[in-house]
N, CA, C and O atoms as CSV, one atom per row, in Angstrom:
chain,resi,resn,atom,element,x,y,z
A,1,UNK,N,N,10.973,-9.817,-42.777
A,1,UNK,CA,C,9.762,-10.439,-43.299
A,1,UNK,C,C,9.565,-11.761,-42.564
A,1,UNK,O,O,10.470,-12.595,-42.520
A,2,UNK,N,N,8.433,-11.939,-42.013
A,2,UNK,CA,C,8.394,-13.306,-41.444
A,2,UNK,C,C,7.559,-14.159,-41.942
A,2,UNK,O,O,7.137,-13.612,-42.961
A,3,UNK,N,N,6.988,-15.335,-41.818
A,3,UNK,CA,C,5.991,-16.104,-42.694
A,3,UNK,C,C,4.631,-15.816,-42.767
A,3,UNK,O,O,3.953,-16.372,-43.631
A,4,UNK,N,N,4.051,-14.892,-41.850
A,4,UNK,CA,C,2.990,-14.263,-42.060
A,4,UNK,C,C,2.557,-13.234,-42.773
A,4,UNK,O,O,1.405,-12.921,-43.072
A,5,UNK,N,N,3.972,-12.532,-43.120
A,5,UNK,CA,C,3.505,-11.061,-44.203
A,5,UNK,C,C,4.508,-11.634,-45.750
A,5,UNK,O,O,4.894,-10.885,-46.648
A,6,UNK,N,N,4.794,-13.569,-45.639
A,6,UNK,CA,C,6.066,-13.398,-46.409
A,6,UNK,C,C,5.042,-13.815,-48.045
A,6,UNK,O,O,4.016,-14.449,-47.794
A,7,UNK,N,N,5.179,-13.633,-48.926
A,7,UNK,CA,C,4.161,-14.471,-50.215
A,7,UNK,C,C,4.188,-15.789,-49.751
A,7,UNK,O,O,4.863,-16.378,-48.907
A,8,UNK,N,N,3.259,-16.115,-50.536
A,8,UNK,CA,C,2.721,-17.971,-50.153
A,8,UNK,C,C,4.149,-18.543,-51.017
A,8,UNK,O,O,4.351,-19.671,-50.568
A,9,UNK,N,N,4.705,-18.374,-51.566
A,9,UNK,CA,C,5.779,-19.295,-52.794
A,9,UNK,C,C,7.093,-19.269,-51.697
A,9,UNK,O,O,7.893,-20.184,-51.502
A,10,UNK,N,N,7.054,-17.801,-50.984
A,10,UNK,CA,C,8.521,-17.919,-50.310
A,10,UNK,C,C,8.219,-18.955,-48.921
A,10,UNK,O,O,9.082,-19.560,-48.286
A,11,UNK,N,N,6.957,-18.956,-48.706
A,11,UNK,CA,C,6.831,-19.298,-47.369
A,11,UNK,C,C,6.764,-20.975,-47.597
A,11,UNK,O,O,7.078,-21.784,-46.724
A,12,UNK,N,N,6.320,-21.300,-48.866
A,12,UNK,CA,C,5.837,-22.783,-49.103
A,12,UNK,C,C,7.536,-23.233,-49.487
A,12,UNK,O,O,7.937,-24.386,-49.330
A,13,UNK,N,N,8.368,-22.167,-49.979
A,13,UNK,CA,C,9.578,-22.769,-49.952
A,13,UNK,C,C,10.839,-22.888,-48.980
A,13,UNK,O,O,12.009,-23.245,-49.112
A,14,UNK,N,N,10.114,-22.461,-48.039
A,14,UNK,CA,C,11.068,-22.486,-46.618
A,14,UNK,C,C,10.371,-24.219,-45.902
A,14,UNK,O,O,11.053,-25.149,-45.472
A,15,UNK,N,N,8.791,-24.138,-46.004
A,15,UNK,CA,C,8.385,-25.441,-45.432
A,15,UNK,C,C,9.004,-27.070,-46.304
A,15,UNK,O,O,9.202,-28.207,-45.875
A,16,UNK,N,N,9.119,-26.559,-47.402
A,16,UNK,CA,C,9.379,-27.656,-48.254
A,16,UNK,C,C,11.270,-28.022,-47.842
A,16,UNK,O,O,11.814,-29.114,-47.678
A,17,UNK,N,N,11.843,-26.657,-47.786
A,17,UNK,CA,C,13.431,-27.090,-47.567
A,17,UNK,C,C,13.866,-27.738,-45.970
A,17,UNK,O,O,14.860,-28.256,-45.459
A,18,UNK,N,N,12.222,-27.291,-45.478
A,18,UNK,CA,C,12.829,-27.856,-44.061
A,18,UNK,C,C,12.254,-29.556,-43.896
A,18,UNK,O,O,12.900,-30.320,-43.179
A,19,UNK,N,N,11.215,-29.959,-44.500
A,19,UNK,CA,C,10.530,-31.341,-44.978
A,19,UNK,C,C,12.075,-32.050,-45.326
A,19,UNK,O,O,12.699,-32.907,-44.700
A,20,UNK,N,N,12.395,-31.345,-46.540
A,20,UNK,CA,C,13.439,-32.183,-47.013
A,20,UNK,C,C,15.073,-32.771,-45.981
A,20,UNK,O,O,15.695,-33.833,-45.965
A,21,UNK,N,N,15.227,-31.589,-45.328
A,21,UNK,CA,C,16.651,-31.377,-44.263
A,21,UNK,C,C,15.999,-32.569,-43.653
A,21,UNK,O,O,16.630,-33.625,-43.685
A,22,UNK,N,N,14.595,-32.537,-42.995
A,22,UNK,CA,C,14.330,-33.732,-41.965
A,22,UNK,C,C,14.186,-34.962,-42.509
A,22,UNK,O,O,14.298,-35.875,-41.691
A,23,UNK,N,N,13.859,-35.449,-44.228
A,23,UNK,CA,C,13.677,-36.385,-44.587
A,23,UNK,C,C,15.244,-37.244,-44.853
A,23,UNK,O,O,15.456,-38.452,-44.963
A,24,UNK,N,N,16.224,-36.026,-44.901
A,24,UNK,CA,C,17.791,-36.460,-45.229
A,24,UNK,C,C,17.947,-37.131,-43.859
A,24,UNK,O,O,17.766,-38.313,-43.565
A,25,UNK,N,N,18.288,-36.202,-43.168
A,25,UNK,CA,C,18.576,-36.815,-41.640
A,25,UNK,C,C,17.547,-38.132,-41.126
A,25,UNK,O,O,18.009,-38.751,-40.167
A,26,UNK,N,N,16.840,-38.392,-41.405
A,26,UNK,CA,C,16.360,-39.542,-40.982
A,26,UNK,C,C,16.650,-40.839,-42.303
A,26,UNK,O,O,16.879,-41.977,-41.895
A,27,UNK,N,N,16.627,-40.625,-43.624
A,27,UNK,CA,C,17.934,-41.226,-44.402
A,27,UNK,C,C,18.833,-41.766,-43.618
A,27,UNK,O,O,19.059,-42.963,-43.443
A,28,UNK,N,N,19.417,-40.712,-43.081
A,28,UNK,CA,C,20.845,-41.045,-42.959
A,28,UNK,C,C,20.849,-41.753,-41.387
A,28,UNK,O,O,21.834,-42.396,-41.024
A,29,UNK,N,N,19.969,-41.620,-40.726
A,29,UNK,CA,C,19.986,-42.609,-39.462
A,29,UNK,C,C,19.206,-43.963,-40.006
A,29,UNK,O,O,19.715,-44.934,-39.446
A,30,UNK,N,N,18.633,-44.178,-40.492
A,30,UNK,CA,C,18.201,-45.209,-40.901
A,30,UNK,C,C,19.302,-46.244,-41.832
A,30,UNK,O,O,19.209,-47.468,-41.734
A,31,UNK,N,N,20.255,-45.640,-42.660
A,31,UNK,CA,C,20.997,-46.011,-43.443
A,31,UNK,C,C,22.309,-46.373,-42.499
A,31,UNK,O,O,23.151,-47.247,-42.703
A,32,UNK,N,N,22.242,-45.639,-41.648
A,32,UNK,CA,C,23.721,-46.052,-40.723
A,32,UNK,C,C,23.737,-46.849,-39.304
A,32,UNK,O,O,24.562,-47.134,-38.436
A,33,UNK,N,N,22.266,-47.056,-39.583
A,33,UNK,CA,C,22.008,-47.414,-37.721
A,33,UNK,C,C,22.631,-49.185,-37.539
A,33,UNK,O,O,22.815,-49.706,-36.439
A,34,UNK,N,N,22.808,-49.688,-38.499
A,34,UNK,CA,C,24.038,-50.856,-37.839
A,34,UNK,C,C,25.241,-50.229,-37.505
A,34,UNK,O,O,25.538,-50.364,-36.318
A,35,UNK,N,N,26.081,-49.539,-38.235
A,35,UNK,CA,C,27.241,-48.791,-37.756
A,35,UNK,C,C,26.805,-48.165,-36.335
A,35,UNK,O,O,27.477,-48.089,-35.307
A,36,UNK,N,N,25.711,-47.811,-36.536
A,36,UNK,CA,C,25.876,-46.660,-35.049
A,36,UNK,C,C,25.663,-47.691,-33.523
A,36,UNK,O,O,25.950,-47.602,-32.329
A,37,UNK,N,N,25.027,-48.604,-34.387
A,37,UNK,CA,C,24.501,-49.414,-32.636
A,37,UNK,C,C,25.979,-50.029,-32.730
A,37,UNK,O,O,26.669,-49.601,-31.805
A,38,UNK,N,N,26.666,-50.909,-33.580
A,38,UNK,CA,C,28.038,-51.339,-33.063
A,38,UNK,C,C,28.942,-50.586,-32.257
A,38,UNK,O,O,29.549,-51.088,-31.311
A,39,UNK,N,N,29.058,-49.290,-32.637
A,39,UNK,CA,C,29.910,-47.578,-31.708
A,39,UNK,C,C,29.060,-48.213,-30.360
A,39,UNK,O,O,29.590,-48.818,-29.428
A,40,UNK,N,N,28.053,-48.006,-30.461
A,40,UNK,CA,C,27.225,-47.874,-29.271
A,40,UNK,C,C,27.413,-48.553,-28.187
A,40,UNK,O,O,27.544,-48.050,-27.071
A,41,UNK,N,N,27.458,-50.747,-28.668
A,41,UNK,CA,C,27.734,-51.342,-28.352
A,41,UNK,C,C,29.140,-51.521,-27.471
A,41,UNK,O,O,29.075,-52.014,-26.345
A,42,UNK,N,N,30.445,-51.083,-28.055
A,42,UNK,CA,C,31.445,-51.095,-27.544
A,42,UNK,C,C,31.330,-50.138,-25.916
A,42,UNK,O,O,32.251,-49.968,-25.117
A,43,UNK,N,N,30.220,-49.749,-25.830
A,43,UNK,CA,C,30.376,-48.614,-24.542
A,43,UNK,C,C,29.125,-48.993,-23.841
A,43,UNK,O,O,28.866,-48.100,-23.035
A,44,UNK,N,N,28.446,-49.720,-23.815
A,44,UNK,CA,C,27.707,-50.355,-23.339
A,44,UNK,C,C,27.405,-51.897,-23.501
A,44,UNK,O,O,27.733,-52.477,-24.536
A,45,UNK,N,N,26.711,-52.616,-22.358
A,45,UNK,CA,C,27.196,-53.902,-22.439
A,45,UNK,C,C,25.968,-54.815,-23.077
A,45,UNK,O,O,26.178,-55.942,-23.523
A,46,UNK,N,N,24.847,-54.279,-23.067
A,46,UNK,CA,C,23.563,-55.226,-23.568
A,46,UNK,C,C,22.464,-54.453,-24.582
A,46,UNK,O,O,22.480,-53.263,-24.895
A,47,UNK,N,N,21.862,-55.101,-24.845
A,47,UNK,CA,C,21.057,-54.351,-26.314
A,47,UNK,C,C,20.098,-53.486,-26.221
A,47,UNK,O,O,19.844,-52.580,-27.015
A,48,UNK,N,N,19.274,-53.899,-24.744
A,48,UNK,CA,C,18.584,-53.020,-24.386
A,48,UNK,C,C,19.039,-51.588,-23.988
A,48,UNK,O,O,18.536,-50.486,-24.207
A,49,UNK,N,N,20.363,-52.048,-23.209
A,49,UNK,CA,C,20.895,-50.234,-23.676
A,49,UNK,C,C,20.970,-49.648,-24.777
A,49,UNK,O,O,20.546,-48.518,-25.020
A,50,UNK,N,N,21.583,-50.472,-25.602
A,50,UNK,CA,C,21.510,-50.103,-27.071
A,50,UNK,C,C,20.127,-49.212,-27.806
A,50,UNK,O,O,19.937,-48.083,-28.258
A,51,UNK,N,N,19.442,-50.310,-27.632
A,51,UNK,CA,C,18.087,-49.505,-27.925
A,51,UNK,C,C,17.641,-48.348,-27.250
A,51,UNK,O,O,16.821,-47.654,-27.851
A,52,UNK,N,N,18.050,-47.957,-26.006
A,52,UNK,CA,C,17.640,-46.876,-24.950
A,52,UNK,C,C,19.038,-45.603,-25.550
A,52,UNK,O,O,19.128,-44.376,-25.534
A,53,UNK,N,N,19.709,-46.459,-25.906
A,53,UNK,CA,C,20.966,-45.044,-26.728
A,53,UNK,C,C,20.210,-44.430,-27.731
A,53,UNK,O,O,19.812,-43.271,-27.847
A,54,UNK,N,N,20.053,-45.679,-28.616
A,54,UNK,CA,C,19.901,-45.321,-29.768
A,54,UNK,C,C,18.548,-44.269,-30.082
A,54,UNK,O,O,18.332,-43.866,-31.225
């Protein structure tokens, strides 16, 4: 069954679980991104790399 022959409820609940997976993951980079630029930092030497990592 694919999303074109699937009912509107199964199909609106595949779009909604994938909204949510992407709203976690960007949570969670937003919530960790001092930790991550410090990692970052140790392996590169200036911020503008940093920002071009990150």
């Amino acid at each position: 069954m694919n999303a074109t022959t699937a009912p509107p409820d199964f199909a609106l609940g595949l779009s909604a679980g994938a909204a949510r997976a992407g709203n976690a993951a960007e949570d969670l980079l937003v919530r960790e991104e001092p930790v991550l630029r410090r990692v970052i930092q140790r392996y590169v030497r200036d911020a503008a790399s940093v920002d071009d990592v990150f």
